[in-house]
C-alpha positions as CSV (number, residue, x, y, z in Angstrom):
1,X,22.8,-4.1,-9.9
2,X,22.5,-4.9,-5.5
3,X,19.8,-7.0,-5.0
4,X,17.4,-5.4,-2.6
5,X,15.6,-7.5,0.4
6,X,13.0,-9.0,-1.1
7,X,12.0,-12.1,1.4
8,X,9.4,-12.1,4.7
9,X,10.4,-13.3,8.2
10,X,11.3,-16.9,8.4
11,X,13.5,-18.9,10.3
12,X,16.9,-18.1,8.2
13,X,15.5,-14.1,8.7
14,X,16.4,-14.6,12.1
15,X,20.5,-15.9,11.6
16,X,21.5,-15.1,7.8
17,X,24.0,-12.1,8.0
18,X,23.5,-9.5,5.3
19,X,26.6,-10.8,3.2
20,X,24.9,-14.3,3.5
21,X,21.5,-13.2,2.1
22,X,22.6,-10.5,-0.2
23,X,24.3,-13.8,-2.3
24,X,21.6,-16.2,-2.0
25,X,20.4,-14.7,-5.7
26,X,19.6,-12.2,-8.2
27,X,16.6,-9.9,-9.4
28,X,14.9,-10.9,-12.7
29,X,15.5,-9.1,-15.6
30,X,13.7,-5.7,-15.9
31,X,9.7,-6.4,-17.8
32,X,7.8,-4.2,-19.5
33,X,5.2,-2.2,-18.2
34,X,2.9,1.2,-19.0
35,X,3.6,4.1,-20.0
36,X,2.9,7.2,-18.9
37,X,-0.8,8.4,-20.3
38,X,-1.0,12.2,-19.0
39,X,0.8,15.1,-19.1
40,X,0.2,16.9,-16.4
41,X,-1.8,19.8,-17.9
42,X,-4.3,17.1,-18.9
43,X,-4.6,15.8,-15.7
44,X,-5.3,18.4,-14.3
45,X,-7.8,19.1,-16.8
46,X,-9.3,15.5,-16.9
47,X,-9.0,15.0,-13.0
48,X,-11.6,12.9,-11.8
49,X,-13.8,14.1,-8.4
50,X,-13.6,10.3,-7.7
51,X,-11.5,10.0,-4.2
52,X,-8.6,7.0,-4.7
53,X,-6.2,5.8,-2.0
54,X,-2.9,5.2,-2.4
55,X,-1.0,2.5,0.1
56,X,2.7,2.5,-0.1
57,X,3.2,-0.6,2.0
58,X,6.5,-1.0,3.9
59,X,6.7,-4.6,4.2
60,X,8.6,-6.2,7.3
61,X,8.6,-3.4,9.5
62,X,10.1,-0.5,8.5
63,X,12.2,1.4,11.2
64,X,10.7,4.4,13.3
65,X,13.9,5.5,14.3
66,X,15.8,5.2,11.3
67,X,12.7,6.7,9.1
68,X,10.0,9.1,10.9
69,X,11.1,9.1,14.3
70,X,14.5,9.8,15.0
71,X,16.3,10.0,18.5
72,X,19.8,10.9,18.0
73,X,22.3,11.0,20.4
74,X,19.6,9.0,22.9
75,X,20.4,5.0,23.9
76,X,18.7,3.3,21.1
77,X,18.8,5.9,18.5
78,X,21.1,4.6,16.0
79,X,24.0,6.3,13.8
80,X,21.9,8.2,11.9
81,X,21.4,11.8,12.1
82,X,18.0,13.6,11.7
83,X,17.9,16.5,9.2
84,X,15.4,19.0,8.6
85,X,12.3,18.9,6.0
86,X,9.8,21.7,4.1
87,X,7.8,22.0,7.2
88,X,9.8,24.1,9.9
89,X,10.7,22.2,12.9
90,X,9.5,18.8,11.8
91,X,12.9,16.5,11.0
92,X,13.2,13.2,9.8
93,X,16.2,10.5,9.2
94,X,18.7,11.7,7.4
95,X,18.0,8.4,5.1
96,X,15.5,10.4,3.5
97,X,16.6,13.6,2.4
98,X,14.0,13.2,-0.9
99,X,10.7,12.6,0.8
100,X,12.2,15.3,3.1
101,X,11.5,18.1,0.3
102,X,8.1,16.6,0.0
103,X,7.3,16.8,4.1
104,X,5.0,19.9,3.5
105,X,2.9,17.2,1.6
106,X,2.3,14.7,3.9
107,X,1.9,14.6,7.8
108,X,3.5,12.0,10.4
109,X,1.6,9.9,13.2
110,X,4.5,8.8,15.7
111,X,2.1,7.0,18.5
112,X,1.1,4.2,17.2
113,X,0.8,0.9,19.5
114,X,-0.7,-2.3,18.0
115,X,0.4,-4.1,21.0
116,X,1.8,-7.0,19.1
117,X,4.5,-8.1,17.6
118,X,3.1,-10.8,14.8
119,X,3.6,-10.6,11.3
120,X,0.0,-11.0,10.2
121,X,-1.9,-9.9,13.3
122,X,0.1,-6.5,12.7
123,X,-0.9,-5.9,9.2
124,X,-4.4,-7.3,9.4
125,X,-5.1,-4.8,12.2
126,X,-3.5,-2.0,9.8
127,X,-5.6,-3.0,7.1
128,X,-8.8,-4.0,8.4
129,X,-8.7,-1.8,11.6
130,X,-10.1,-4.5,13.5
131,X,-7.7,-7.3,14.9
132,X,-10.1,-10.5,14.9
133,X,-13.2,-11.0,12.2
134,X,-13.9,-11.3,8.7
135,X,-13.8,-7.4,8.1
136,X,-12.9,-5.9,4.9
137,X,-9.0,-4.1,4.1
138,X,-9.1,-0.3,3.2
139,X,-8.9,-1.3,-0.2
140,X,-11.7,-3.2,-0.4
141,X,-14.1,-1.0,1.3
142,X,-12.7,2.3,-1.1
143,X,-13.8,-0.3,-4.1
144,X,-17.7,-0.8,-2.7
145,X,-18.1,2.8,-1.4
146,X,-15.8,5.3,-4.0
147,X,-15.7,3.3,-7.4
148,X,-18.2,4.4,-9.7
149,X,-20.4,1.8,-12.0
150,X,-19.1,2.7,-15.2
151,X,-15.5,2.4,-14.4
152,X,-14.3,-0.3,-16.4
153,X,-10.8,-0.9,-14.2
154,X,-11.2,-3.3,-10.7
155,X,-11.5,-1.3,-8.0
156,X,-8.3,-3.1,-5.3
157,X,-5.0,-3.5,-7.0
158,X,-2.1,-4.8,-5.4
159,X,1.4,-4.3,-6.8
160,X,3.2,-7.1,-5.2
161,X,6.0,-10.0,-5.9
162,X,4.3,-12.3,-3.2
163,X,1.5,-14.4,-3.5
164,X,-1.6,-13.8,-1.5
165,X,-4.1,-15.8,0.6
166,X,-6.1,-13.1,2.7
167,X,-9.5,-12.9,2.2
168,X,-9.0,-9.1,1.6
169,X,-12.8,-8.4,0.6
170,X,-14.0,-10.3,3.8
171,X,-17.5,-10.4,3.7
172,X,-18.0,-7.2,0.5
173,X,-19.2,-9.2,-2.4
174,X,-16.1,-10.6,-4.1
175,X,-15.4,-7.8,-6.7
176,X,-14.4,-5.7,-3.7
177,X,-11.3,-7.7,-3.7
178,X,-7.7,-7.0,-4.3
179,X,-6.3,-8.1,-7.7
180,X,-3.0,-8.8,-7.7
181,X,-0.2,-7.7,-10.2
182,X,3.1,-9.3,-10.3
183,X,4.7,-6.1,-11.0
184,X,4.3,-4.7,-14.3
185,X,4.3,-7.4,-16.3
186,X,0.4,-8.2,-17.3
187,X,-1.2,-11.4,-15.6
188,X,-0.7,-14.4,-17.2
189,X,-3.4,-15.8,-20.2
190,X,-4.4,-12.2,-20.7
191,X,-4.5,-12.6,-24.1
192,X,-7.1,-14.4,-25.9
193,X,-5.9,-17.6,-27.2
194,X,-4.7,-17.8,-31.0
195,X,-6.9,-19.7,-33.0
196,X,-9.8,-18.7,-31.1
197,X,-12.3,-16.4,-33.2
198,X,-13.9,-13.7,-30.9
199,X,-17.3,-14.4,-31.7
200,X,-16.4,-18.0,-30.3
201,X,-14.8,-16.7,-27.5
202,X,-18.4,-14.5,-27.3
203,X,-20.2,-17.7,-27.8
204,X,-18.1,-19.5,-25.0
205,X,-18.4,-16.7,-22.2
206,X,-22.2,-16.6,-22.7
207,X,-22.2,-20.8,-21.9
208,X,-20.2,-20.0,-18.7
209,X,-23.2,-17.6,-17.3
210,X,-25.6,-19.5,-18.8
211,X,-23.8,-22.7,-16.5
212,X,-23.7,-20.4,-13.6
213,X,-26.8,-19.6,-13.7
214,X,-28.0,-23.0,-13.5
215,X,-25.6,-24.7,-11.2
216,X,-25.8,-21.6,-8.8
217,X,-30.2,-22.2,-8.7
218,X,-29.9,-24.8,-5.8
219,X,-26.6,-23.6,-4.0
220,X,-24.8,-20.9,-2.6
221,X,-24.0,-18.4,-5.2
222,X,-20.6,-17.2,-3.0
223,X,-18.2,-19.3,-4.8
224,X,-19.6,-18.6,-8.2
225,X,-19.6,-14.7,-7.7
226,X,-15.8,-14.9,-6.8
227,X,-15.2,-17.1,-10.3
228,X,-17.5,-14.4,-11.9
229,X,-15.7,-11.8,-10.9
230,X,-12.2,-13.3,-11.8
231,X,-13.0,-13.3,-15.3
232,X,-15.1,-9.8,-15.4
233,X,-11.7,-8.6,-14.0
234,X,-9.4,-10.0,-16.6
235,X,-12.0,-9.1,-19.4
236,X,-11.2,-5.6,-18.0
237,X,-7.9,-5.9,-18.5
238,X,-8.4,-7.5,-22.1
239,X,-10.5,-4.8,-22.6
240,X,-7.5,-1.7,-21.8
241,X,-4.4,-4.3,-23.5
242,X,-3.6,-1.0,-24.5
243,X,-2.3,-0.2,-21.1
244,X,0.7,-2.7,-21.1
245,X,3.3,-1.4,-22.8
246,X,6.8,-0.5,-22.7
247,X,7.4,2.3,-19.7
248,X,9.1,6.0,-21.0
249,X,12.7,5.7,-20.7
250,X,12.5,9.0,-19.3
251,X,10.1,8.2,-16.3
252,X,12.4,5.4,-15.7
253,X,15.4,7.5,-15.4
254,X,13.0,9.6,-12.9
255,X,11.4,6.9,-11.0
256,X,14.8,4.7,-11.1
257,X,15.0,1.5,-13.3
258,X,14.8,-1.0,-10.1
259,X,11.3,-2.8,-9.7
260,X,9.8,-0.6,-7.1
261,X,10.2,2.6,-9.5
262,X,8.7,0.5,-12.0
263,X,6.0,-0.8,-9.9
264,X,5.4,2.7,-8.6
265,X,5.5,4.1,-12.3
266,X,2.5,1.9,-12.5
267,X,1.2,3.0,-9.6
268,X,0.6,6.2,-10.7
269,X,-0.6,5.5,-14.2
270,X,-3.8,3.0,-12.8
271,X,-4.3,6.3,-10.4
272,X,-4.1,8.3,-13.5
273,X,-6.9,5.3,-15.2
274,X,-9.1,5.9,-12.6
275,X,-8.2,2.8,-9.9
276,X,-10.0,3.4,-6.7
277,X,-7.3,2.0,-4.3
278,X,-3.7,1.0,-5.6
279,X,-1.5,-0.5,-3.4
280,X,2.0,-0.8,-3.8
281,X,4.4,-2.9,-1.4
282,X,8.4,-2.5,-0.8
283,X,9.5,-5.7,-0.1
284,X,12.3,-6.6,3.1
285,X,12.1,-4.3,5.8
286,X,12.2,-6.7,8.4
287,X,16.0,-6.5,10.0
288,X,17.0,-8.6,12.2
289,X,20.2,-8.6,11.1
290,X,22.1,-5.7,10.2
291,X,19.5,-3.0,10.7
292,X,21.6,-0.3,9.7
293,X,23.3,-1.4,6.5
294,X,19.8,-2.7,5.4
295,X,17.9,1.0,6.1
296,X,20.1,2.3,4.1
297,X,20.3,-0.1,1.2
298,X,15.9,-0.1,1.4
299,X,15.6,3.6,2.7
300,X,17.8,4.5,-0.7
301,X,15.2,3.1,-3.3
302,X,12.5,4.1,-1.9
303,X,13.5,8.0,-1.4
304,X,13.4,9.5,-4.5
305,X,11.2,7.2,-6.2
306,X,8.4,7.6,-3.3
307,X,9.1,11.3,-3.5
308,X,9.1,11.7,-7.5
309,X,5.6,9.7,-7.3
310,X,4.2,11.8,-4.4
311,X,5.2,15.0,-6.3
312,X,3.8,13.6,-9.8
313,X,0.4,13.0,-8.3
314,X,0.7,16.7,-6.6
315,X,2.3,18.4,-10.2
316,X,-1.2,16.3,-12.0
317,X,-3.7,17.9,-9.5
318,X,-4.5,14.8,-8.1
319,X,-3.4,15.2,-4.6
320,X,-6.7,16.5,-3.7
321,X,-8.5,13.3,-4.2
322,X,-5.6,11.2,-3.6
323,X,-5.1,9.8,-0.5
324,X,-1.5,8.9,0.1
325,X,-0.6,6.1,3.4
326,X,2.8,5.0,3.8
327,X,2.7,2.2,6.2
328,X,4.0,-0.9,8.0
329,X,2.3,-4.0,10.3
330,X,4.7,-2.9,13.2
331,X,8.1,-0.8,13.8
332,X,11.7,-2.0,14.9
333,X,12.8,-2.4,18.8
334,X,14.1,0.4,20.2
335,X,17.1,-2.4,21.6
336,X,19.7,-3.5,18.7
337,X,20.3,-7.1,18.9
338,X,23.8,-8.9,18.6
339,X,23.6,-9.0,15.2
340,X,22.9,-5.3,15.1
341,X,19.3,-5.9,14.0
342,X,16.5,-4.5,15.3
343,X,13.4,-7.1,15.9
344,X,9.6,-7.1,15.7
345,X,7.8,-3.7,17.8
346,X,4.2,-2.7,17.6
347,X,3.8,-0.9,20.7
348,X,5.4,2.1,19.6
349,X,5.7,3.2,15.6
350,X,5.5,5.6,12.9
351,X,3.5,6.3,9.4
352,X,3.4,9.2,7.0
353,X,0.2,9.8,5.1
354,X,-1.4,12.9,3.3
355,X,-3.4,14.1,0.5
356,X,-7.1,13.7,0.6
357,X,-8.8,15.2,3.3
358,X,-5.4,15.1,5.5
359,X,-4.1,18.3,7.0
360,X,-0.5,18.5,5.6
361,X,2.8,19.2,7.6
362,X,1.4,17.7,10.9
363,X,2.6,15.8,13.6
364,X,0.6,13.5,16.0
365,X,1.6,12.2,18.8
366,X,5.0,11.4,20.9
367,X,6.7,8.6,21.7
368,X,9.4,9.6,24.8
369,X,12.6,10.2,25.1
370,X,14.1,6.4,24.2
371,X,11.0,5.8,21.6
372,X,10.6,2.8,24.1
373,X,6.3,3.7,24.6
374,X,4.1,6.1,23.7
375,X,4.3,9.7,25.4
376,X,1.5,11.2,23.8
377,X,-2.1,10.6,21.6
378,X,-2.2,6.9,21.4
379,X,-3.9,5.3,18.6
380,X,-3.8,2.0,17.0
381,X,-5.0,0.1,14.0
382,X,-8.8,1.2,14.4
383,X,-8.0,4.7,14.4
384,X,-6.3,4.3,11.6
385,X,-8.7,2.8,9.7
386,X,-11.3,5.1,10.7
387,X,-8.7,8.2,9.5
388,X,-9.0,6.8,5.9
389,X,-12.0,6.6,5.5
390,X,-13.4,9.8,6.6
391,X,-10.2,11.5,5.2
392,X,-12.4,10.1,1.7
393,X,-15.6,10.8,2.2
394,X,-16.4,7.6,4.2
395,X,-18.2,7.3,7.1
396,X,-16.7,5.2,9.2
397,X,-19.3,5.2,12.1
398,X,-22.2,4.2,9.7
399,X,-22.8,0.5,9.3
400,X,-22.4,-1.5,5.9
401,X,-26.1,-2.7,4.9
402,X,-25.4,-6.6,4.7
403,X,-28.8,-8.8,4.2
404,X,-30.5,-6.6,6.6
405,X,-27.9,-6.5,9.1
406,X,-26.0,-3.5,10.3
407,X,-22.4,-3.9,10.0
408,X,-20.1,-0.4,11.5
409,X,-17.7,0.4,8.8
410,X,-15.0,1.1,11.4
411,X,-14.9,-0.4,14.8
412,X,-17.5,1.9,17.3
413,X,-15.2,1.8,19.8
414,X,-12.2,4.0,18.0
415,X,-12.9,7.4,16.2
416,X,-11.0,8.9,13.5
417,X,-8.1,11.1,14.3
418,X,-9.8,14.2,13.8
419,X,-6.3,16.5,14.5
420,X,-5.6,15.2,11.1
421,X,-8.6,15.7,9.0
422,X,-9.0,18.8,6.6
C-alpha cells in the first residue's frame, strides 16, 4: 500500500522531495470501525427533518488549478487537462473524473480571497468566518442552533489523525464543541473498567456532580462545564457501544480500504445516527514540493470515495438536509516553484459545496485568465460562513443571546451569498 501525505507544513515541508517523504514511514494497520446501519429504503423512510453539515476538509491547501479551477494551456496552469462534468459547460481537473459524475450535485465558488497566506489564520477565517475573536467554528454553532435535546450523540465530531488545540466552541457553552475521533477506532477508556460493577460506576458518577456541584458554588463554573461535558460525551458513546464494530466488507470495497474511505464510511453512518455536524479531514495537501505527482497521488483517494459518500447520502434521501462543504484554509500559487511545488495562496481559491439549501450545478465567481486574482464576485471567509448557515436554516444576521449581550451570528459586515441559496 503508498502511503499518502499525511503531515502539516513544517520546516522539512518546505525541502523534503516526494521520494524523501514518501520513505520516512508507513500507515498503521487498517482498525475497526462501524458498520453500515441503513439501507437506503429506510433512510429514506426514517430521514430526520433535522438539518446536519457535512465538512470534507482539504487539509494543506488543496490546488484550485489542479481541482476546481482549471487553466489549461495558460502560464501557470499545469499538465493537467480539464474534462467535462454532469452539469453542461462546467469542467473540472481531469484528477477528478468521479466527483465529476456527481457535479450536478454540488456547486463551485472559484473567487475566494482570504488575503493571507497563514496556516491557521486561513482556516480559522474558514471556520469561524471572522479572522480575529473568540467566535465559534460552523460546527459548533450547527451543535447549539440544529441539534435537538433528545439526541443522545454530541453535536461536533471531527474525524481527524491530528491532535487539536482550538477552542472550536469559542464562547458556546462547552458541549458545542468538536469531539474528536482518531479515525474509526473508538476513543480510548471507552469501556467501563472490568471489575467495576455498574451500580458502582452509578454510585461514582453521582459523587463527581455532587463534587462539582460544590466546588463550582464559589468559582467559575467554565472549567467544570467543559469536564462535565467530557464525560456526558463519552457516556454517549458508552451508551451506543453498539456503533463500533467491524465495517461491511462490501462498503469497504466501495469506499476503498485506505483510512479516508474508512473515515468517510463513518462519516456517513454518524450522519445516518443523527450527528449535527461531522467533519472529516484529508490529510497533506500542502505541496511544496512536487505539486503534481502529489495531486495525483491525494486527488486519487479522495475521488471516488468523496463521490461514493456524496452519492450515498443523495441515494438515502438525505441530501436535502445535508449540507455538503468541501474546503481548504487557502489554495496553491498560481507560480510553480523550483521544486515544482506550488506554495501557500489565499487571495484567489476554490471550494465545492451543495446539498441543503444550496442551488446545485452553479458557479460563482471568476478568477482571470492566469487564476493570479479574482475577476469576478469576491467573497472571503465571512461570506462563507454566513452561506452555511442560512443554507440550514440559520440566521446568520441575528445575534447569539450571551448573558444579555447581543452577539451577530455571522459578521454584519458580509452577507450570505444569496446566488447560491435554494
Amino acid at each position: 500500500m503508498t502511503m499518502r501525505r499525511n503531515a502539516g507544513c513544517n520546516t522539512m515541508d518546505h525541502h523534503v522531495t516526494r521520494r524523501q517523504f514518501m520513505g520516512t514511514g508507513a500507515m498503521a494497520g487498517a482498525m475497526a470501525g462501524f458498520g453500515s446501519l441503513l439501507t437506503p429504503a429506510m433512510a429514506g423512510e426514517m430521514k430526520s427533518k433535522q438539518k446536519q453539515i457535512l465538512q470534507v476538509y482539504l487539509q494543506g491547501g488543496v490546488s484550485q488549478f489542479e481541482a476546481w479551477d482549471p487553466k489549461p494551456g495558460t502560464k501557470y496552469g499545469g499538465p493537467f487537462r480539464p474534462i467535462s462534468t454532469s452539469v453542461p459547460g462546467l469542467q473540472i481537473c481531469e484528477l477528478l473524473p468521479h466527483t465529476a459524475q456527481k457535479m450536478h450535485l454540488l456547486s463551485v465558488v472559484r473567487s475566494i480571497n482570504l488575503e493571507t497566506d497563514d496556516h491557521t489564520v486561513g482556516r480559522l477565517f474558514m471556520e469561524k468566518g471572522r479572522k480575529n475573536g473568540d467566535y465559534p467554528f460552523v460546527g459548533a454553532v450547527a451543535s447549539k442552533y440544529l441539534t435537538t435535546p433528545d439526541n443522545p450523540l454530541p453535536g461536533y465530531v471531527h474525524i481527524t489523525t491530528r491532535g487539536i488545540v482550538d477552542q472550536t466552541a469559542g464562547f458556546l457553552e462547552s458541549k458545542h464543541a468538536m469531539m474528536r475521533l482518531e479515525g474509526v477506532k473508538p476513543p480510548t477508556n471507552l469501556e467501563r473498567p472490568q471489575g467495576v460493577p455498574k451500580e458502582l460506576a452509578i454510585r461514582a458518577e453521582g459523587l463527581r456532580k455532587q463534587l462539582n456541584n460544590q466546588f463550582g458554588g464559589k468559582r467559575s463554573r467554565a472549567l467544570i462545564d467543559s469536564y462535565d461535558t467530557s464525560f456526558e460525551q463519552a457516556q454517549q458513546l458508552m451508551a451506543r457501544a453498539d456503533l463500533f464494530e467491524k465495517q461491511d466488507e462490501k462498503e469497504l470495497d466501495r469506499y476503498g480500504r485506505h483510512w479516508f474511505g474508512r473515515r468517510c464510511l463513518l462519516a456517513k453512518t454518524l450522519l445516518e445516527e443523527g450527528v449535527t455536524c461531522v467533519k472529516v479531514t484529508h490529510h497533506g495537501y500542502d505541496t511544496h514540493a512536487e505539486n503534481f505527482n502529489f495531486h495525483v497521488e491525494q486527488l486519487d483517494e479522495f475521488d471516488k470515495t468523496f463521490a461514493t459518500l456524496l452519492g450515498d447520502i443523495e441515494e438515502r434521501g438525505m441530501l436535502d438536509n445535508v449540507l455538503v462543504v468541501v474546503y481548504s484554509e487557502f489554495g496553491r500559487t498560481p507560480k510553480v516553484n523550483h521544486k515544482y511545488g506550488r506554495d501557500h495562496w489565499g487571495k484567489s481559491f476554490s471550494i465545492a459545496l451543495g446539498g441543503c439549501g444550496i442551488q446545485p450545478g452553479g458557479v460563482i465567481g471568476a478568477t482571470n485568465a492566469d487564476g493570479t486574482e479574482v475577476s469576478e464576485r469576491e467573497v472571503d471567509g465571512a461570506h462563507l460562513f454566513h452561506t452555511y448557515m442560512q443554507a440550514v436554516g440559520i440566521d446568520s444576521q441575528s445575534n447569539h443571546a450571551l448573558d444579555g449581550r447581543a452577539v451577530p451570528i455571522g459578521d454584519p459586515v458580509a452577507a450570505p451569498i444569496k446566488e447560491l441559496l435554494a
